[in-house]
Every structure is written in C-alpha cells, then in structure tokens.
N, C-alpha and C positions, 0 to 999 in steps of 0.2 A: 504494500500500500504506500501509496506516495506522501511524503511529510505533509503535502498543503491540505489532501486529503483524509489524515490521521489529525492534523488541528481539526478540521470542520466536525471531526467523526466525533473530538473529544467533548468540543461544545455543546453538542446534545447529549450527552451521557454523563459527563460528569454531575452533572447535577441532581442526577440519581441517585437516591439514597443507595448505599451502601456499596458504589462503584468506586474503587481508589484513584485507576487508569486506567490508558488505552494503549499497547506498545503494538509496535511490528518490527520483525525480524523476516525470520524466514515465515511464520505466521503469523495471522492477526489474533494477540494476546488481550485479554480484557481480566483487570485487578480488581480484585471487592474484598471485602471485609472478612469474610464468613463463609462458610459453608452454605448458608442458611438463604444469603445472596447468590451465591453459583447457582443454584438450581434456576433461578430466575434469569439468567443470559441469555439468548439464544442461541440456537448450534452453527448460526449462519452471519454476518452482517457483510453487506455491502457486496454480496456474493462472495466472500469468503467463509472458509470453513475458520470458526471460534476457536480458542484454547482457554478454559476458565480456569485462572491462579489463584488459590485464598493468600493471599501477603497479609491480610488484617488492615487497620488503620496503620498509614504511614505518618512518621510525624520527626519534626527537628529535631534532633535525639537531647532528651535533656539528661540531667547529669547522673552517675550511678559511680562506685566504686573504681578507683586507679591504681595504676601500678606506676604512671609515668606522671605524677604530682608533685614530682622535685625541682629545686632551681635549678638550672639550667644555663650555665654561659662556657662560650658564648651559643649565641640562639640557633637552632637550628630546628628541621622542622620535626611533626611526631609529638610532641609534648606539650603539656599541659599550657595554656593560656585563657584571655579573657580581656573585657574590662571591668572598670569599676562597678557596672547596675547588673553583672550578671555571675553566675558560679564559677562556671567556666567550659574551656573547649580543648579545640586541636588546634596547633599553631602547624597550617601545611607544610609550607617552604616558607624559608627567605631568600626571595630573588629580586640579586640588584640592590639588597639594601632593602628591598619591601618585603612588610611580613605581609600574608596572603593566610587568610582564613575565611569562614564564613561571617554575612553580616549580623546575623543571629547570636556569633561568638563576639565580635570587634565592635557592631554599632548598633548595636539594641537593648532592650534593658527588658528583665524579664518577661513582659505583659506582650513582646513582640511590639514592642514601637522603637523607632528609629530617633537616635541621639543623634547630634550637630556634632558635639565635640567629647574627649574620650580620652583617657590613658588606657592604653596597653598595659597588662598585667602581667609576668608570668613568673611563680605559675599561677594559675587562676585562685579567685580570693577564695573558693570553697577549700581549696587546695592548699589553703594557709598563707596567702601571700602576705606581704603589708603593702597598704594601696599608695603608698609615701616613698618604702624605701626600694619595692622592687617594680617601679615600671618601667618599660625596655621600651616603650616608644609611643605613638600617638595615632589616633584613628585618623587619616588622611582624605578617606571619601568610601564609597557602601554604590552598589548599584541598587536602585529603588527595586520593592515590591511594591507589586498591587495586589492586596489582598481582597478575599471575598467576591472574589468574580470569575467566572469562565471564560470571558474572552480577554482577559487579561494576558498579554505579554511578556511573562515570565520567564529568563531563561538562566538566570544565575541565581545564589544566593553566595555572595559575594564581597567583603570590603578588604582594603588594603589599609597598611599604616608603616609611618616613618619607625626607623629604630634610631635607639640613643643608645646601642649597649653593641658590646663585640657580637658577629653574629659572622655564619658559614654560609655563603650562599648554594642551592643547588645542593642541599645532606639532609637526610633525612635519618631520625635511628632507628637502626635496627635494631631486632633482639641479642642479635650477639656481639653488630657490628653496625657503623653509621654507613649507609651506601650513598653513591651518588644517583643525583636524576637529573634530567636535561628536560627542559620545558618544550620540547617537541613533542605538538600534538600526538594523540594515537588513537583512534576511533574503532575499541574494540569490536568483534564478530560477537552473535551469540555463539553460546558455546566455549569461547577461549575463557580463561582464568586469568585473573588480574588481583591485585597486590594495593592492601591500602594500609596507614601505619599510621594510627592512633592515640591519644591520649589515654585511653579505659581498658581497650585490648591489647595496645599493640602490632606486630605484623601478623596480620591475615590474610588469605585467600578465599576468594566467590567465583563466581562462575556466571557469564555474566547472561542474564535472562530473554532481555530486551534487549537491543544497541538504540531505541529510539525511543521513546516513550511523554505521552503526556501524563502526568499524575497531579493528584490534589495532596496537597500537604500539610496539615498541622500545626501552626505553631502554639498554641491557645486551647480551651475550648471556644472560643470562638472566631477566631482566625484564622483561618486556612488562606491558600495558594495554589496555584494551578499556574503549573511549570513546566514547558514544552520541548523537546527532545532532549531529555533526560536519558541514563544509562540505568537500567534495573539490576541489578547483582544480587544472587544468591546466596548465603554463607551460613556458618556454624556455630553466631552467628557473623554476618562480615560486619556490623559495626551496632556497639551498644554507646548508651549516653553517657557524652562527653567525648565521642570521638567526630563530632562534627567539625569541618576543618579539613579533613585528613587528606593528606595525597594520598590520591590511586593512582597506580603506574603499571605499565606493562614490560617487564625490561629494563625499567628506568624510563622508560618515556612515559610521557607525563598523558594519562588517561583524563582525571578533571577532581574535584574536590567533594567527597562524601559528605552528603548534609541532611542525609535522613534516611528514615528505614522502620524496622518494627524489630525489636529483641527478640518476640517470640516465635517469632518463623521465619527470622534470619537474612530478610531482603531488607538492600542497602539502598539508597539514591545517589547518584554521583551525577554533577554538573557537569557539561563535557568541556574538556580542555580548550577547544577551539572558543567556545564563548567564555570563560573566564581569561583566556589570554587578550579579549577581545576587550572587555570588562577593565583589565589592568591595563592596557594601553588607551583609554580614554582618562585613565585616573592620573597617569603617570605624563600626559599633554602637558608645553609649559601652560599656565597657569592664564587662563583668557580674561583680561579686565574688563574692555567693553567688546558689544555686547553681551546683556547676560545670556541671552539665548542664541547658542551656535549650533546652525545644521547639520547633521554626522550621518552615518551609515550605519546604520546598526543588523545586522544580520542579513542586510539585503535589501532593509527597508526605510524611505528617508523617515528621518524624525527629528523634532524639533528637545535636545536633552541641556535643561538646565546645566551650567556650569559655577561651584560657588569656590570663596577662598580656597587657600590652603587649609587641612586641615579641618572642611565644612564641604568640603565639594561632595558634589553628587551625581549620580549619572544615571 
C-alpha cells in the first residue's frame, strides 16, 4: 500500500475505538488494543488481505526501574537524562555537540505540555540528580506536536539541546562496551532485527514489525498523537519506561529514536532517522531574526514553520 494511501487509510480508523494503527510492509497490518478488538477488523480492507496484531495501548514510555541512572561524563549516549519538570529518559546520541532525545524527555513537563526554556539534567532528577549542580546543557528547540487529532502531521517526537559539559560524539554504551554509530540513515525491512540502547534496559534487540506505520500514541490520559511513518519493532520487551530517547541502529547506522511502545507485549515505536535528521537540521539553521515566519520543506510539503531564539526555537 502506498504511504499517501496508508495516511488516508489511517484517518478513518484511527479514530476507532480501540485501533492503535495502521502499518504496511509486505502486508497490510492493523494494531488494536485487545483481543476483544481483533475480532472486530475485517479480513479485507482496501482489497487487501488484513493481519490483526494485539500491541495493546501504545504510549511514551514513562519511567520504571534502571540500571543506567548514574553520572555520566563525559556525555554520551544510552543513559539516563531529563529536564527539570520531568523524571526522566534516554539521552540518544550526542552529535556535533547536540544532545538528541525525545521532546517528551528534553521539553515537556509531565502533563505533556511543551516548555520555552529548560536545563538538561543528567542523570534524570528521578535518578537522583541535583537540578543546580548536574546540568550538562540547555533545551535548544523540540519539533511541535499536535495532539488530539487525526489528520495531524506528526512525524517526530523530537528536541535537541546545547551541552556545557565534556561529551563523545557519535558513542553510544554498550553492555560490555561503548560502540560507535554514524548518523547514516537506514530504513529497516520487516523482518530484519535492529538494536536500540536505553536508559531502563539497556542493549536490546526486536524485530522489526512494520517499516511504515501510522499509530496513535499516549502521552496523558488525555492526550494522545497520531504519528505517520513510524517503524513498529517487536521485542522481549524492546523498550520499557524510561528508555525513550534511545538510539536504534542497524550496524551502527542510525535507524531513528525509540519513543514508545507497551511493556506488556513488547512493541517499540521508533521515529525514522531520515525525519529526525530532518528535524535537527532545521534546529541546528543559523538562527533567522527577521522574518518570524520562514518557508521550508518539510517532508515534501511547503509549510509555513515558526522560527524562535536560541534556546526557545521551534519547529
């Protein structure tokens, strides 16, 4: 099924109760909540034959038990971070000088609303930090959500922020050992396995479900988002809370950032690399004074995207 055709498909169904998403790969996949909801899919849509997957509700993984909750310098990615109005998360990579997390971990504050301005934490305050003596750097800018709608344009969950402290770029750690990655896209296959490294798990491996997918996502009970060519990964499980943030990688090459899932049956969501590198090259622009509003390219499609200061900007 063709992506413009899997958007259209999604707008009428997600707003079905108890449908999570819509993916295709090699076939057209449909996510719900339940058992209880399978029975109710049909065996057909759109003249394709269906595949019905119980994932449960997907949602931003919030915080649960760690193993990588320590300071850390200098910074690299895999461990623990945050800012000041939240617990905390997964700090991905630092590339370039930029820390790279989700904006759920970097610019929002528990309720899922978006903060202006921010210290970087790590490791995260749940994590024992002091929010005075260990901050590594500054929330820079967050690409917007739009919550509570289905034809909303979602395709990252995203912010970046400066550092103030020694930091590796491009390392990630491992369980035994720190490896390298390179921010070369890689647009896994269903079926291939992929690698994501976490603050709460650690390095794990999924299997990846979907390569495309639209899904509704969680942040609240009353907040959700509906997020468009998304990666679905399988795992045992591949990410619990507090591992939002996290590089997934194929090889080392850089797959996209794991930012939600369900603990109990082990499916992950990961942003795909090509739009968060997309995401961090509009943040990382010099810095535009006038006009406030500059026209860009965003996925294919003009749009008109706020630009604000440093350290306030938005996209």
């Amino acid at each position: 099924m063709r992506f413009d055709v899997l958007k259209s498909a999604a707008k009428s169904i997600l707003d079905l109760e108890g449908i999570v998403g819509i993916g295709s790969s090699r076939s057209l996949k449909i996510f719900v909540e339940s058992e209880e909801y399978a029975e109710a899919v049909p065996t057909t849509f759109a003249g394709q034959p269906v595949e019905t997957i119980v994932t449960g509700r997907l949602k931003a993984m919030p915080l649960s038990i760690s193993e990588r909750q320590g300071k850390a310098r200098p910074l690299i990615g895999g461990i623990s971070v945050g800012n000041e109005y939240i617990t905390a998360g997964t700090l991905g990579v630092v590339h370039d000088g930029w820390i790279m997390s989700n904006a759920h971990v970097l610019a929002m504050d528990e309720d899922a609303n978006f903060v202006e301005t921010a210290k970087i934490i790590q490791p995260g305050l749940y994590d024992g930090a002091d929010p005075e003596k260990d901050v590594v750097g500054y929330l820079f800018g967050y690409a917007v959500i739009t919550f509570n709608s289905v034809v909303a344009e979602n395709y990252v969950d995203f912010a970046g922020g400066t550092t103030t402290v020694d930091h590796v770029n491009d390392v990630v750690a491992g369980e035994t050992e720190d490896y390298q990655v390179v921010l070369t896209p890689y647009e896994p296959k269903e079926g291939e396995e992929v690698r994501k490294t976490g603050r709460t798990t650690g390095t794990t491996y999924g299997t990846v479900e979907s390569s495309s997918s639209v899904v509704k996502i969680w942040y609240s009970d009353e907040k959700w988002a509906a997020f468009h060519d998304v990666i679905i990964v399988r795992g045992s499980p591949f990410m619990k809370g507090g591992d939002s943030g996290s590089f997934v990688d194929k090889d080392g090459k850089f797959v996209g950032l794991g930012f939600a899932g369900n603990e109990l049956t082990g499916f992950g969501v990961v942003c795909k690399a090509k739009h968060v590198l997309y995401a961090l090259e509009q943040l990382t622009k010099p810095t535009v004074e006038k006009p406030s509003f500059v026209p860009v390219m965003a996925f294919g499609l003009p749009l008109v995207v706020p630009f604000m200061a440093a350290r306030k900007r938005r996209f």
